[in-house]
NUGUKE-120086 format. One record per residue (C-alpha): x, y, z; residue in three letters. Coordinates in pm, whole numbers, padded with zeros to 5 digits, always signed. Layout:
X, Y, Z, ALA;
...
END
This chain:
-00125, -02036, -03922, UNK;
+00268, -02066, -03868, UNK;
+00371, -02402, -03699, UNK;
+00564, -02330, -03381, UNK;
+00641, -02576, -03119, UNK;
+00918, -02617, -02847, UNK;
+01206, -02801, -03011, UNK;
+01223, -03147, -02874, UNK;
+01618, -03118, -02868, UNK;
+01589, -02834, -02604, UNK;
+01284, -03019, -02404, UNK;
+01560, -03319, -02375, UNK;
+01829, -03130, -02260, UNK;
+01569, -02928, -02024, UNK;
+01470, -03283, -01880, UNK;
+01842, -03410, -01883, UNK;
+01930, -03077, -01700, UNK;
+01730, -03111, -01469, UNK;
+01820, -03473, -01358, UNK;
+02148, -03393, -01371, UNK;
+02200, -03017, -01269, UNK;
+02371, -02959, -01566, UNK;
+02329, -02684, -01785, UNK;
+02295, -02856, -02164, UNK;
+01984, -02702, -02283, UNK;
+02168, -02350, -02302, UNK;
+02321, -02503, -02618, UNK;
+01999, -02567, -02803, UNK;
+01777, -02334, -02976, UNK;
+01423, -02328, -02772, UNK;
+01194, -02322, -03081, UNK;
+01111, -02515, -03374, UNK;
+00893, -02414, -03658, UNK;
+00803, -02591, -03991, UNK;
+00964, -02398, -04306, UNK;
+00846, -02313, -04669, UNK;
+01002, -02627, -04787, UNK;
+00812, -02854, -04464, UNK;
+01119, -02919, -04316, UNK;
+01191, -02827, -03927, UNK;
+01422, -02576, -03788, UNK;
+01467, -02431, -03501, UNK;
+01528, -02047, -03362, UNK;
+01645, -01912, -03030, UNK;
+01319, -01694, -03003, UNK;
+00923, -01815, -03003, UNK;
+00903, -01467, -03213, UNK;
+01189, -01541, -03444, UNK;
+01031, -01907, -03554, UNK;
+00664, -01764, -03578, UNK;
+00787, -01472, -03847, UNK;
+01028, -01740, -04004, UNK;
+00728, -02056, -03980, UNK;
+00572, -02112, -04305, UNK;
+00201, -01983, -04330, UNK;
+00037, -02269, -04455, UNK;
-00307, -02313, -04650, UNK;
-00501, -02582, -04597, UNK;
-00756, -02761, -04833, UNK;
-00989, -03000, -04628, UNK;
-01170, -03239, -04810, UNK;
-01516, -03387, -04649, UNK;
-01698, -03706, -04804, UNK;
-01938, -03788, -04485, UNK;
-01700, -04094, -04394, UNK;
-01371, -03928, -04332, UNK;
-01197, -03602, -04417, UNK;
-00844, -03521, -04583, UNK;
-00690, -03226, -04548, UNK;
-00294, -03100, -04771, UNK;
-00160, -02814, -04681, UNK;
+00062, -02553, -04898, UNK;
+00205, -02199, -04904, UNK;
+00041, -02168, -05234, UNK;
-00359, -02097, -05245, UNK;
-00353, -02071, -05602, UNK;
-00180, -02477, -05620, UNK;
-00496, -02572, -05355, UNK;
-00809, -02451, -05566, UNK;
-00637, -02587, -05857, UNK;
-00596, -02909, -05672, UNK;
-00930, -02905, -05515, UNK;
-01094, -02840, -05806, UNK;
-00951, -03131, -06040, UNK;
-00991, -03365, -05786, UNK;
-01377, -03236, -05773, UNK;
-01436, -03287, -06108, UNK;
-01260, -03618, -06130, UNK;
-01400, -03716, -05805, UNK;
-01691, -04053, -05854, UNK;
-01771, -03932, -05489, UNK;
-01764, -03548, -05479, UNK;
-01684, -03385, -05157, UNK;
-01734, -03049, -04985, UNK;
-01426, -02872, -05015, UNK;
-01314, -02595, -04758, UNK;
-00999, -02380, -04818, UNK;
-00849, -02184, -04525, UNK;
-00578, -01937, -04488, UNK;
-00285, -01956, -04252, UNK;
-00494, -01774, -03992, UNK;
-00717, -02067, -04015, UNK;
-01003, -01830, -04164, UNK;
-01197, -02016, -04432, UNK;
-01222, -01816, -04730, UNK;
-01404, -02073, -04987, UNK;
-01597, -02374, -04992, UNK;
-01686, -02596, -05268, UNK;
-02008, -02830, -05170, UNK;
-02064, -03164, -05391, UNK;
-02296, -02993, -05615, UNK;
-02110, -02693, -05680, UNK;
-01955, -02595, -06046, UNK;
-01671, -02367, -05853, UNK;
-01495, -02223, -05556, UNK;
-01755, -01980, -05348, UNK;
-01630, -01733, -05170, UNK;
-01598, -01665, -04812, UNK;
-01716, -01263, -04734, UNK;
-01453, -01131, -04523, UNK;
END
């Protein structure tokens, strides 16, 4: 799913405006979003940052103790990933890759030779 958030430079201003009556936040865009590259930028419009926000995938890791989770625009790069680190891995976890939407669409368990996938 894109990432979309109010831009903390406009929330400032907002809360500056408002102590002071002035009128700064005008001059800052409203929305922030997290690009391609994982950097932030922002865009006057929640609409304009959610078509311009990078739509991540997101490979979460489970071992029972804790779970890790790396995100990409690439799929293909995160069942590559997730599958060397499987094979490597002393302690094999259950993998779970999700699209942007949040949707899984395979898992991995520990026992597992390769990515299963989800039915739509």
């Amino acid at each position: 799913m894109p990432v979309v958030f109010e831009n903390p430079a406009y929330l400032r201003a907002k809360i500056h405006d408002m102590e002071t009556g002035e009128d700064t936040a005008k001059l800052q865009d409203r929305w922030a979003y997290l690009g391609a590259d994982f950097h932030t930028y922002t865009h006057p419009t929640e609409k304009g940052a959610s078509q311009q926000a990078a739509q991540l995938f997101t490979l979460y890791a489970d071992y029972d103790t804790n779970q890790s989770e790396v995100s990409s625009t690439d799929e293909a790069v995160l069942r590559m990933m997730g599958e060397a680190h499987h094979n490597a891995a002393t302690i094999k976890p259950d993998l779970t890759l999700k699209d942007p939407s949040g949707k899984t669409i395979a898992t991995m368990d520990a026992w597992a030779q390769e990515w299963a996938e989800v039915a739509a």
